[in-house]
C-alpha positions as CSV (number, residue, x, y, z in Angstrom):
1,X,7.4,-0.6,155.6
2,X,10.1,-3.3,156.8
3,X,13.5,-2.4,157.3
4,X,14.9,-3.4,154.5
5,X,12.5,-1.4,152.4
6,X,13.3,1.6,154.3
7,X,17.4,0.8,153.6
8,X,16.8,0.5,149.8
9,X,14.9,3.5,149.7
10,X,17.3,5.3,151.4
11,X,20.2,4.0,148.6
12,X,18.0,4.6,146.5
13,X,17.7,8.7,147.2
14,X,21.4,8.4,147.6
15,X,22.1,7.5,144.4
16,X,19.9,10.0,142.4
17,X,21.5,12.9,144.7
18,X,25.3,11.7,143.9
19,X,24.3,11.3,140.3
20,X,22.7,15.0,139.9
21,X,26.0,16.2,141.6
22,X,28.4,14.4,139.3
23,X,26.3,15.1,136.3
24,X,24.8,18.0,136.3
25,X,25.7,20.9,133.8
26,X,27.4,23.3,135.6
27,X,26.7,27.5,134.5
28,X,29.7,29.1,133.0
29,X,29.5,31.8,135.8
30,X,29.8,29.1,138.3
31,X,33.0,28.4,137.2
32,X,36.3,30.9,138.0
33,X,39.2,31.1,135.9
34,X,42.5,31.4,137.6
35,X,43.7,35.1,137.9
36,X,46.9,35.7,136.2
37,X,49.8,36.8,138.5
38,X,50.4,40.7,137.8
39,X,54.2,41.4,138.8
40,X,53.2,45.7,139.5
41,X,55.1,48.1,137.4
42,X,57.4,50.7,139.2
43,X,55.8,53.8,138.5
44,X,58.4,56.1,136.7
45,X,58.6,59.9,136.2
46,X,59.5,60.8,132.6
47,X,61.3,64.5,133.6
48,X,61.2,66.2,130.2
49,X,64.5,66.6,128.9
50,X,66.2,70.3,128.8
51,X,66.6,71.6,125.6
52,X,70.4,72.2,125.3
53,X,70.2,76.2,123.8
54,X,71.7,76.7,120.6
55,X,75.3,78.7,120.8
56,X,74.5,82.3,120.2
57,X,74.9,83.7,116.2
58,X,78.6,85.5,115.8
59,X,77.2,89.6,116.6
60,X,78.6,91.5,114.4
61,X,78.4,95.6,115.2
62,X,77.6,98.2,113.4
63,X,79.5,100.2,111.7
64,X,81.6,103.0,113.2
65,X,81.0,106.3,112.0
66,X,83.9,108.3,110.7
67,X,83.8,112.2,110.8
68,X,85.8,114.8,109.7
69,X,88.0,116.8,111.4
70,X,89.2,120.4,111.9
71,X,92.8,119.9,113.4
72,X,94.3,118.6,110.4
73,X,96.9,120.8,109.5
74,X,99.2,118.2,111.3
75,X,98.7,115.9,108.6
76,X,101.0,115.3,105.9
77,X,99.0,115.9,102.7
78,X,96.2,118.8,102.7
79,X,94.9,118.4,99.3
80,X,94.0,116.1,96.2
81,X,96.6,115.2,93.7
82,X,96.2,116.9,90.2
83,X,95.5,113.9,88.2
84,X,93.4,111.6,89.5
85,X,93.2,109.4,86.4
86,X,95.4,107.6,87.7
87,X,93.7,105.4,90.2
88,X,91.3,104.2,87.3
89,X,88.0,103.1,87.5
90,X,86.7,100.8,89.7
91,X,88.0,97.5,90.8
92,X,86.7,94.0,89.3
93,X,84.7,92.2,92.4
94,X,85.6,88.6,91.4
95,X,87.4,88.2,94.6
96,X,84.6,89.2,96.7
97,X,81.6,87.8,94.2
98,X,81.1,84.7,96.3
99,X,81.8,86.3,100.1
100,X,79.4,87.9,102.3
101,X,80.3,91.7,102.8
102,X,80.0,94.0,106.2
103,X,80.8,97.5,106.7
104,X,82.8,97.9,109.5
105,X,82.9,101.6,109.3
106,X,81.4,104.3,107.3
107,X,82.0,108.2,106.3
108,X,78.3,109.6,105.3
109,X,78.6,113.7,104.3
110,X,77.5,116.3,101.2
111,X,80.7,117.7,101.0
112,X,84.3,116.9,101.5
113,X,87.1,118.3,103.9
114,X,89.6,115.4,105.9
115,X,88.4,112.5,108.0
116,X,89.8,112.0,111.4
117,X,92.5,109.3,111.4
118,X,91.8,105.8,111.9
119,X,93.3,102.2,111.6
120,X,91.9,98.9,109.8
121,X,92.8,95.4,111.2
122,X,92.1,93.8,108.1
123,X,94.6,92.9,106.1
124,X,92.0,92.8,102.7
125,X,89.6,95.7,102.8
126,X,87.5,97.2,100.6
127,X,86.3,101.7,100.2
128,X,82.7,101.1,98.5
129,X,82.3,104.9,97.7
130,X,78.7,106.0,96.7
131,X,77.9,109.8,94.8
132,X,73.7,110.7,95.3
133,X,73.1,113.3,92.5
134,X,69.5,113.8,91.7
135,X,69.0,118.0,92.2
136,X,71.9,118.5,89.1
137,X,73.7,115.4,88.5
138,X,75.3,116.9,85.1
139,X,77.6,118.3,87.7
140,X,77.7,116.1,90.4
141,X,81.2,115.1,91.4
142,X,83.2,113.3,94.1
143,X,86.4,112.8,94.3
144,X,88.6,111.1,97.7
145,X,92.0,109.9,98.1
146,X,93.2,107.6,100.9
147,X,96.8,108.4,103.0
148,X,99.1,107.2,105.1
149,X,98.7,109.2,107.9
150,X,102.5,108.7,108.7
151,X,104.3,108.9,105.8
152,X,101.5,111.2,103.3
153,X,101.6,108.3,101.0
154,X,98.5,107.9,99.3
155,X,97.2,104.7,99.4
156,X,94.3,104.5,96.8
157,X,91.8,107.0,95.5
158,X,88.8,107.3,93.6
159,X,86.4,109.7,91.2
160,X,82.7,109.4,90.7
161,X,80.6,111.8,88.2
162,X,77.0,112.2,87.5
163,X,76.5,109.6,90.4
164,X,77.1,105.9,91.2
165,X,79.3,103.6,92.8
166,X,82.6,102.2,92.8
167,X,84.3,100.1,94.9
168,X,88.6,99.8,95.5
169,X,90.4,97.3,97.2
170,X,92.9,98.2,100.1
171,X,95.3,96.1,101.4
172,X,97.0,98.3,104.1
173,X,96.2,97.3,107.8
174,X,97.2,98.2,111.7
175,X,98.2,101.8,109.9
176,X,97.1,105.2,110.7
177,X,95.0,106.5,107.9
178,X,92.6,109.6,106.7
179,X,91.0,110.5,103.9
180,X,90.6,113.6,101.9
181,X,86.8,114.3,99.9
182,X,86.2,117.0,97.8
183,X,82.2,117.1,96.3
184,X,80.7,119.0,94.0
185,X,77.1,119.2,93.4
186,X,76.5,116.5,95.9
187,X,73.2,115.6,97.3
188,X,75.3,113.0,99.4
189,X,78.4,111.0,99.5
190,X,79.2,107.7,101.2
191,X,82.5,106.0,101.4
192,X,81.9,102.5,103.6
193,X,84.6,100.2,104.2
194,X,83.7,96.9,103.9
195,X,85.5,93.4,104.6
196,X,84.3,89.8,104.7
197,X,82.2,88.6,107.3
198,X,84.3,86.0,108.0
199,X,86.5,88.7,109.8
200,X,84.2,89.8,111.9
201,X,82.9,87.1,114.0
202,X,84.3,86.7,117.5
C-alpha cells in the first residue's frame, strides 16, 4: 500500500468515527438534567401556645345557718301578735319569675322558740318559709313573725297550715333582726332567705 492509500484510509476511519460521535442516539440516562437550586428552610420550632385559663365562676357560699337562741329575754317582742291575718297570704313572685334565686341563709327546726339576731345586706330579700306535715297534717301549723331587733317593730310575718310554702318579700337591710316561730304538729319547718344571685357574686 502507497502512501497515499494509507492517508485516505486513514480519513477515511476518521470520518466514520466523527460521524458516529455527532450522530449517534444518545440514552436518556446519559443525559443529566440541571439540579434546581434549593435555598434550605430555617428549621422552626412551633412551641404550642398556652391556653389562657378561663376566669374562675363567681363562688357563691352556702347558706348560713341560723339557730335559735336562749338569751332572748333582751329582745323587744317575746311573742306572736294575736291576729296574724294580717300579713295575708303569700306574695306574687312576678318580680322574681325571671331571676335566679340563692339562699343566703337558712333557719331548719320542728318547733319554734326565737332565732338569734342577724343582719341582711340586701336591700330586696325574700323569707321562703316551708311547713313538712305528713304524721297529722290536719293539724299541722307554723306560724313566724320577723322584728326589728331595735325597735320590736315587726317587719313581716307569715302562717302556713296543713303544709306548704309561701314566700314574703322583705325590703329591710344592714338591720338587726330575729325571728319568732311557733309550730304545731310539725314534722319540720324551714324558713330560707333568699335573694338574687346577682347579689352574691364577688
Amino acid at each position: 500500500m502507497d502512501l497515499h492509500d494509507a492517508l485516505t484510509l486513514v480519513g477515511a476511519i476518521l470520518i466514520v468515527a466523527l460521524f458516529s460521535v455527532f450522530y449517534s442516539p444518545v440514552s436518556p440516562d446519559d443525559v443529566q438534567a440541571p439540579r434546581p437550586t434549593v435555598t434550605p428552610t430555617p428549621e422552626t420550632h412551633n412551641t404550642p401556645a398556652t391556653p389562657t385559663p378561663a376566669p374562675p365562676a363567681p363562688s357563691i357560699h352556702d347558706p348560713v345557718r341560723i339557730t335559735y337562741t336562749r338569751n332572748y329575754l333582751s329582745y323587744p317582742v317575746h311573742i306572736l301578735p294575736s291576729n296574724m291575718n294580717v300579713f295575708g297570704a303569700s306574695d306574687p313572685d312576678w318580680q322574681w319569675r325571671f331571676k335566679e334565686m340563692v339562699a343566703f341563709a337558712f333557719l331548719e327546726e320542728s318547733v319554734g322558740g326565737l332565732t338569734e339576731t342577724f343582719s341582711v345586706p340586701y336591700p330586696v330579700w325574700r323569707v321562703n318559709s316551708t311547713l313538712t306535715a305528713t304524721t297529722t297534717p290536719q293539724y299541722a301549723l307554723l306560724q313566724w313573725v320577723l322584728v326589728d331587733a331595735t325597735t320590736g317593730e315587726i317587719l313581716e310575718g307569715g302562717e302556713l297550715r296543713h303544709g306548704g310554702s309561701m314566700t314574703k318579700t322583705v325590703q329591710v337591710s344592714c338591720t338587726a333582726m330575729y325571728f319568732i316561730v311557733h309550730t304545731r304538729s310539725a314534722d319540720g319547718i324551714t324558713l330560707s332567705l333568699e335573694t338574687m344571685a346577682d347579689h352574691l357574686s364577688p
